[in-house]
N, C-alpha and C positions, 0 to 999 in steps of 0.2 A: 032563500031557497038553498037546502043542502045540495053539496056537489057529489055524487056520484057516479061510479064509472062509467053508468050506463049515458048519464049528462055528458057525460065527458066525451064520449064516443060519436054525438050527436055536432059536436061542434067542430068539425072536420075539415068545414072549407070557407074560404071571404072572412068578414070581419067577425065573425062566434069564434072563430079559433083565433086569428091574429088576437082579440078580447082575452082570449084562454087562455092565449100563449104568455100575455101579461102580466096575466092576473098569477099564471105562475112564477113568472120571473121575479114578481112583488113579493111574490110568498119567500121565495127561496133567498130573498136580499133581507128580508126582515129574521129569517132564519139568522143570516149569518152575523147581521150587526146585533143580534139578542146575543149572541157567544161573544163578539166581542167586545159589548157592552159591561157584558157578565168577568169577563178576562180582566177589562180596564179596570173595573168596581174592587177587581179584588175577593169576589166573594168565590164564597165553595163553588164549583163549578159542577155542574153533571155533567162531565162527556160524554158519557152513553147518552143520556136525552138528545145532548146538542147534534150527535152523530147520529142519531135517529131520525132526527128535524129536519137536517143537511141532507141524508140520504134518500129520504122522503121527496125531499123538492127537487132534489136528480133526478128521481124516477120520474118525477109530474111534468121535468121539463122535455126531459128523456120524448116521452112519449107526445105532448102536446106539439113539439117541433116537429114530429113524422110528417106530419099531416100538412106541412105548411114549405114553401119554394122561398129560396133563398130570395125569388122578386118580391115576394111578399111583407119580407121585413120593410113596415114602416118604418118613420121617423121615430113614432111615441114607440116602438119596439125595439129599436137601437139605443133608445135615451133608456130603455130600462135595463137594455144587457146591457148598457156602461156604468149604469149605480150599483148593478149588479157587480161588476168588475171593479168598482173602487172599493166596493166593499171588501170581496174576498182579498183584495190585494192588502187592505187595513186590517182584515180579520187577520192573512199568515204574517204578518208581522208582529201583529200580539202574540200570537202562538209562540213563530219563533222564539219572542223576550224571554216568555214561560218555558217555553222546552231547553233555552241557554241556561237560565236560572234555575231551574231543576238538576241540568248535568253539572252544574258551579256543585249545589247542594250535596249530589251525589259525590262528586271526587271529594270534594273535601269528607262526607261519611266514612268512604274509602283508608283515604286515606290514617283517617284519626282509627279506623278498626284495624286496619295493615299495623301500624304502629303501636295499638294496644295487644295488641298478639305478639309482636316484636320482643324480645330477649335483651334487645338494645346495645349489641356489641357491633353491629357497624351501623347503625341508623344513629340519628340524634332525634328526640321527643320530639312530637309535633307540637306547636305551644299551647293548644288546647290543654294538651295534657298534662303540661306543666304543672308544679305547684309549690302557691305562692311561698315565698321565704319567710 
């Protein structure tokens, strides 16, 4: 059965929603381990999609939690916002590697254009731009 908002509205209170509320959390952790599966892999990444994905299962969880009391959180409900939480905590860490490794990338581009525009009477060449003897 496709989920729809109107389904989704119907599942409001006892175990259809505490279900809903799962089912969203599953969504939103597989969300986030596909980014950083994708991250680890190495491969071209689409951020726009993966932040579409992510922003997606905010909203879904956003609104499936309204409806639900904080007595309500089972067990199987806390074991999912915890894989949930190890995930995102594995996802910002790959991020972070990437977003380090990007600004390494950057300063050094910087650097080697500051230096190629350079006239070179108080600087000494970056060694990139050396060349060979």
């Amino acid at each position: 059965m496709t989920e729809t908002p109107a389904s989704r509205s119907q599942e409001t209170s006892g175990p259809q929603a505490r279900l809903a509320l799962i089912g969203a959390i599953e969504r939103a952790t597989a969300a986030v381990v596909e980014e950083t599966v994708d991250l680890r892999a190495n491969r071209i990444v689409d951020c726009a999609e993966h932040r579409r994905k992510k922003d997606m299962s905010l909203l879904d969880l956003t609104r499936r939690s309204r409806s639900l009391e904080e007595t309500d959180l089972s067990g199987d409900v806390r074991a999912a916002l915890q894989r949930l939480r190890s995930a995102i905590i594995e996802n910002q860490m790959v991020l972070r590697l990437h977003l380090n490794a990007a600004r390494q990338i950057a300063n050094i581009l910087i650097d080697v254009i500051v230096q190629s525009e350079s006239d070179r009477t108080y600087t000494r060449p970056h060694p990139a731009l050396q060349r060979p003897k």
